[in-house]
N, C-alpha and C positions, 0 to 999 in steps of 0.2 A: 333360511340358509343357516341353521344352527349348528353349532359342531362343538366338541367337545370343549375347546380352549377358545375363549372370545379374545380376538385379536385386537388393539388398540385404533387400529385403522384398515378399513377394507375398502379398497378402489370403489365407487360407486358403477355400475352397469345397472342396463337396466333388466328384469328377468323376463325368462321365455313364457310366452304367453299359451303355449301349450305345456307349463311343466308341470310331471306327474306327480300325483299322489299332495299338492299343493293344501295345503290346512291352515287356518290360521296358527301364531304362535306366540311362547309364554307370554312374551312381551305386549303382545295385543291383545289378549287376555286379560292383563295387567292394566293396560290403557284403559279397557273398557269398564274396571271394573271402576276406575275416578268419575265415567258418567253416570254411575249407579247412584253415587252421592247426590252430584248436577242434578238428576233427573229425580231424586225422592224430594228436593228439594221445592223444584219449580212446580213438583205435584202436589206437595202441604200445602204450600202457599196458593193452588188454586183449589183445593179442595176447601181451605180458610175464605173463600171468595164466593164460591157457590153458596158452602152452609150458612154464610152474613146475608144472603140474599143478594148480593152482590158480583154475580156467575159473568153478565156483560160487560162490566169496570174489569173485571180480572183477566178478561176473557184476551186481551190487546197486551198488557205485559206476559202474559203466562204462552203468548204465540211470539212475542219479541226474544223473548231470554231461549223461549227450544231454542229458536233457527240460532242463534249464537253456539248452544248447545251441539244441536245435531251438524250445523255448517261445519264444526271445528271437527267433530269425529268422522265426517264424511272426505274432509278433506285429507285427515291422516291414512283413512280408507284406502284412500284409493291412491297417495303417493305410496305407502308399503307396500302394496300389490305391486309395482314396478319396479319399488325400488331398497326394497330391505335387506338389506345387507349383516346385520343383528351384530355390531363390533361397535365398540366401546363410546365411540364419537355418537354411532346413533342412538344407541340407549339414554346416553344422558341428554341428548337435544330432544329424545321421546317424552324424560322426564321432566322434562321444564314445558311441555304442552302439558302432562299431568297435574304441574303445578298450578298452570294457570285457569284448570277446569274444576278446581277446590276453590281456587279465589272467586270466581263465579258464583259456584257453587255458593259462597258466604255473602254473596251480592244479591240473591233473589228475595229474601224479605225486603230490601232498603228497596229494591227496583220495584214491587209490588206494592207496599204500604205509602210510600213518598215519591214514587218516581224519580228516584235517585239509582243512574246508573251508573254513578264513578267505579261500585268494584266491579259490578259487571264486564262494565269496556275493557277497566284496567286486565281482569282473568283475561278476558277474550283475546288481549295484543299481546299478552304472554304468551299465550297458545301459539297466536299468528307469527309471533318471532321466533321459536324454535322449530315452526315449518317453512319460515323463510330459509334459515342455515342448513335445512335438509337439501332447500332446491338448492341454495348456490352450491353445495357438495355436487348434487347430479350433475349443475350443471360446470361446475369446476373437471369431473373426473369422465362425465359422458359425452363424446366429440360429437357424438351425432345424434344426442336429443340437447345438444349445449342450448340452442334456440327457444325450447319451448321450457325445459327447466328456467333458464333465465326470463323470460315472460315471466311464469307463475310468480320466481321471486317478485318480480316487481310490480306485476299488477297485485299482489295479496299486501304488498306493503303501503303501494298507496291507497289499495284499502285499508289498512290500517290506520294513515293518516289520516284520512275521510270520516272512518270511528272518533278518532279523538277528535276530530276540529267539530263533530256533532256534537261532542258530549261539553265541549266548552261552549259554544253557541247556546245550548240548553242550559247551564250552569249562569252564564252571563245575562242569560234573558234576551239575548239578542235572536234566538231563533222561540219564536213565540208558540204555546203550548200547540196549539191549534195546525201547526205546521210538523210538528214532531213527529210524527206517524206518518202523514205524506213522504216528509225528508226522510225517514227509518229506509219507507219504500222501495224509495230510487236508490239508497245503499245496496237494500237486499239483491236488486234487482242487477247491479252492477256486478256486488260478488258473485251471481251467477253467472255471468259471463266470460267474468275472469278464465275458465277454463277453456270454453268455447275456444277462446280469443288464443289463448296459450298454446291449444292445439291444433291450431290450422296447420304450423309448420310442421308440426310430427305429432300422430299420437303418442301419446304412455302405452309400456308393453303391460297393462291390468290383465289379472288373471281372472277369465270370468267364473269360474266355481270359485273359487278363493273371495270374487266379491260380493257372490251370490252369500258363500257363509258366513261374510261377513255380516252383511246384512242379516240373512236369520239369526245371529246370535244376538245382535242387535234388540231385535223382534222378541227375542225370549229374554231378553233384561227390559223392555217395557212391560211386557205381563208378567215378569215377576215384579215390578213394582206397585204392578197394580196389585197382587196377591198380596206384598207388604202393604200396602196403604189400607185394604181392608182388613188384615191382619189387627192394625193400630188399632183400628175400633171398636172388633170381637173381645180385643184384649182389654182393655177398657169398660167393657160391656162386662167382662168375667168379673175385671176387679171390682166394679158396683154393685157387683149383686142382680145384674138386669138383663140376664140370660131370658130368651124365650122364644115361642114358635116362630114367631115373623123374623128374629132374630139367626135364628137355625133355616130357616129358610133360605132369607137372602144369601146367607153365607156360602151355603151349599149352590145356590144359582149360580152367582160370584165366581165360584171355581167353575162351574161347568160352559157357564158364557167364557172365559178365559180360554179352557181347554178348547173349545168350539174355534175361536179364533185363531189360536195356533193352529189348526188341524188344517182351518181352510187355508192360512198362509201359504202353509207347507206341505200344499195339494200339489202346485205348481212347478216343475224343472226348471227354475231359474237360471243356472249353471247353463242346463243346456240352449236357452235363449238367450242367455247374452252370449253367448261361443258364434253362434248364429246370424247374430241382430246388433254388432259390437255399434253399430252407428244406433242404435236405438238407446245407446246404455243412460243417455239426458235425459230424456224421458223415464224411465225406469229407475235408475237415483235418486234425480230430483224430485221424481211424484213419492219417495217414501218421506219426506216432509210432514208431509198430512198422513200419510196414515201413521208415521209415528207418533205425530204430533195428536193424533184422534185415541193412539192407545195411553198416552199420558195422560189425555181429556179423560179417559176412560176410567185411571185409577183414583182421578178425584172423587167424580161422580161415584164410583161404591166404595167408597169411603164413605161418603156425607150420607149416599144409602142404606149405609151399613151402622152408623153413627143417630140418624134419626128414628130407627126402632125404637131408641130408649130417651132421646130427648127431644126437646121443643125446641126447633131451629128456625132461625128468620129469615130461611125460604120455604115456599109450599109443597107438597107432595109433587105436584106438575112437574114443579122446576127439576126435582131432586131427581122424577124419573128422563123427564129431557134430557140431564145429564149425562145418565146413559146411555140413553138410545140415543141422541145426536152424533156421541163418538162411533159408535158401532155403526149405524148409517153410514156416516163417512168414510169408516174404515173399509166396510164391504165395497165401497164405488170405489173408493181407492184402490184399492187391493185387483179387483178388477183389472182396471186402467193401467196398472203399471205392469199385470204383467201381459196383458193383451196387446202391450206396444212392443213387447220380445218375443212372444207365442203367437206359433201360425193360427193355433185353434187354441182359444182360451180353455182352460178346464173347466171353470164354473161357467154355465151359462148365463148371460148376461140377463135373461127371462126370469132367470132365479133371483140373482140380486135385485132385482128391482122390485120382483115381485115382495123379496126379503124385507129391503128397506123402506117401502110402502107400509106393511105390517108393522113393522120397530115404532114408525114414528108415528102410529094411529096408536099402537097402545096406551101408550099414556094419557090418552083422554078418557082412559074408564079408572084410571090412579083414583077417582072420588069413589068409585061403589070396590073398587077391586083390592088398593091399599097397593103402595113400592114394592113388599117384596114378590107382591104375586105376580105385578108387574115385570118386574127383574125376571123372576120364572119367566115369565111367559116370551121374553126375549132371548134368553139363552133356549127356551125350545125351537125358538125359530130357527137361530142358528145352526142348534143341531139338526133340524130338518133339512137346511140347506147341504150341510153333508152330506145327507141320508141319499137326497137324489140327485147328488153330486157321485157318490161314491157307488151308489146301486146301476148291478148290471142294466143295461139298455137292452127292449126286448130284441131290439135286430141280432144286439152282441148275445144274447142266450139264444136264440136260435140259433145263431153261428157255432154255438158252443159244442150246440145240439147235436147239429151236422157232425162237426167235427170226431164228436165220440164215435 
């Protein structure tokens, strides 16, 4: 709702969930670009986890700190889509969730090398308190979503509360290590319901293009991290002097595995499935978790791919290609799954992905005769193959063509 002169206070309403020409704006733009920080972040530090041979230790903070990550942008997600109003009060309660996704952001070394999640929590409840004073706005100025704004407020606060009495339990030693990751669990598990619960009395009016793009913009800030994180290493590789074929390889695979993934992402009418399927949107939300969480895994793994052309690192070839074909695996069933749960007929056939993912993760058992980068090739051809008979006419559809002319 932008307009020339931003007004210091605009009534909250919630918007029309068929309104035209809807796009995301500056402002979320803006937001998303503090997770770009967040997320190169929690990707060194798991790309520093893999290359130490240490891929399964890392593997539990680098999936605790996303969902912090991704929970915090999901949630602003999808309160804007119903409720952005872009006057002075929301901007600056925007930017005090921005604030607290830098403090994060400066928390994932200490949460990864020591298991110290004080800044973490601390970014996270930042975050979570400038999306509580959104909802009491909603639910201060909207008569008739007053009930389920007011829920959110207070189920997100006493989650909130919940976060910190964890992190003090773990600081005091009274909740003992072995229990930390059970107890993470039933947090997780809790904030997701948070919504469910909030929503029974009234939906939010979400715009479903609007959260379709949000989400692919999303999608094109993880694989551009992934293109930065190898980037780090080509660049590195220049300045040593230790440019070379395997080198020039990977890199070029790198890009084309990337390109391949966004392609198939954005096979899919998203927009038009959740216009469709708005009771399916939990399923379809919540399942990009894992695959964004698979495209993050992603830009470690060629990174330390991209990284071991020229050095001796204390993991093996195996592991370095697991790396990425475990994410890429994931992402394609992912990818899948969420949007076969808003599409009457999925686009990609499900024969294809499996048949896909079957191939990704038998590759890397020839990494000893075959060597990563050919490896990496030979995953990003798969990919592209999956297009290829994803995107190519069907002979029924050519003969139909045929008739036709």
């Amino acid at each position: 709702m932008p307009s020339a002169g931003i007004r210091v206070r605009i009534r909250m309403s919630a918007r029309a969930i068929d309104e035209p020409h809807r796009v995301s704006s500056q402002l979320e733009l803006l937001f998303d670009l503090t997770f770009v920080v967040a997320i190169a972040a929690v990707t060194a530090q798991f790309g520093h986890d893999i290359a130490d041979g240490h891929a399964l230790a890392g593997l539990v903070p680098f999936l605790q700190v996303f969902f912090a990550i991704w929970w915090a942008w999901m949630n602003f997600t999808w309160f804007a889509s119903s409720y952005d109003t872009d006057d002075a009060a929301y901007r600056l309660l925007t930017m005090v969730q921005m604030a607290g996704v830098l403090v994060l952001a400066a928390g994932v070394p200490a949460a990864a090398d020591h298991s110290d999640y004080r800044a973490v929590t601390f970014g996270y409840i930042i975050m979570r308190i400038g999306l509580v004073a959104q909802w009491l706005r909603a639910g201060a100025d909207d008569a008739a979503s007053r009930r389920t704004a007011l829920r959110y407020a207070a189920g997100i606060s006493l989650m909130q509360a919940a976060w910190a009495l964890r992190l003090v339990l773990s600081e005091t030693g009274a909740l003992p290590p072995s229990a930390q990751v059970p107890f993470f669990a039933c947090l997780v598990a809790l904030e997701l319901a948070v919504p469910r619960w909030a929503e029974r009395t009234r939906p939010t009016n979400w715009h479903p293009h609007h959260i379709a793009e949000r989400y692919g913009l999303f999608t094109i800030i993880l694989l551009g991290e992934s293109v930065l994180a190898a980037t780090r290493s080509v660049e590195g590789a220049i300045k040593a002097d230790e440019v070379s074929g395997s080198l020039v390889l990977i890199a070029v695979s790198g890009l084309a595995l990337l390109f391949a993934l966004w392609w198939l992402y954005f096979l899919a009418p998203a927009g038009d499935g959740l216009s469709v399927r708005r009771h399916r949107s939990y399923l379809w939300g919540y399942g990009h978790y894992g695959l964004f969480a698979a495209l993050a895994a992603l830009g470690a793994g060629l990174e330390v791919a991209v990284e071991q052309t020229g050095h001796d690192l204390n993991t093996s070839p195996l592991a370095v290609c697991y790396a990425v074909a475990i994410p890429v695996g994931v992402f394609l069933i992912l990818l899948w799954m969420v949007h076969a749960s808003i599409l009457a007929k999925p686009v990609i056939h499900p024969a294809v992905i499996l048949g896909c993912v079957t191939v990704i993760l038998l590759l890397p058992l020839g990494t000893s005769r075959t060597g990563v980068p050919a490896a990496v090739a030979a995953i990003a051809v798969v990919c592209a193959l999956a297009i290829i008979v994803t995107v190519a006419p069907k002979p029924r559809a050519r003969r139909a063509a045929a008739l036709a002319e």
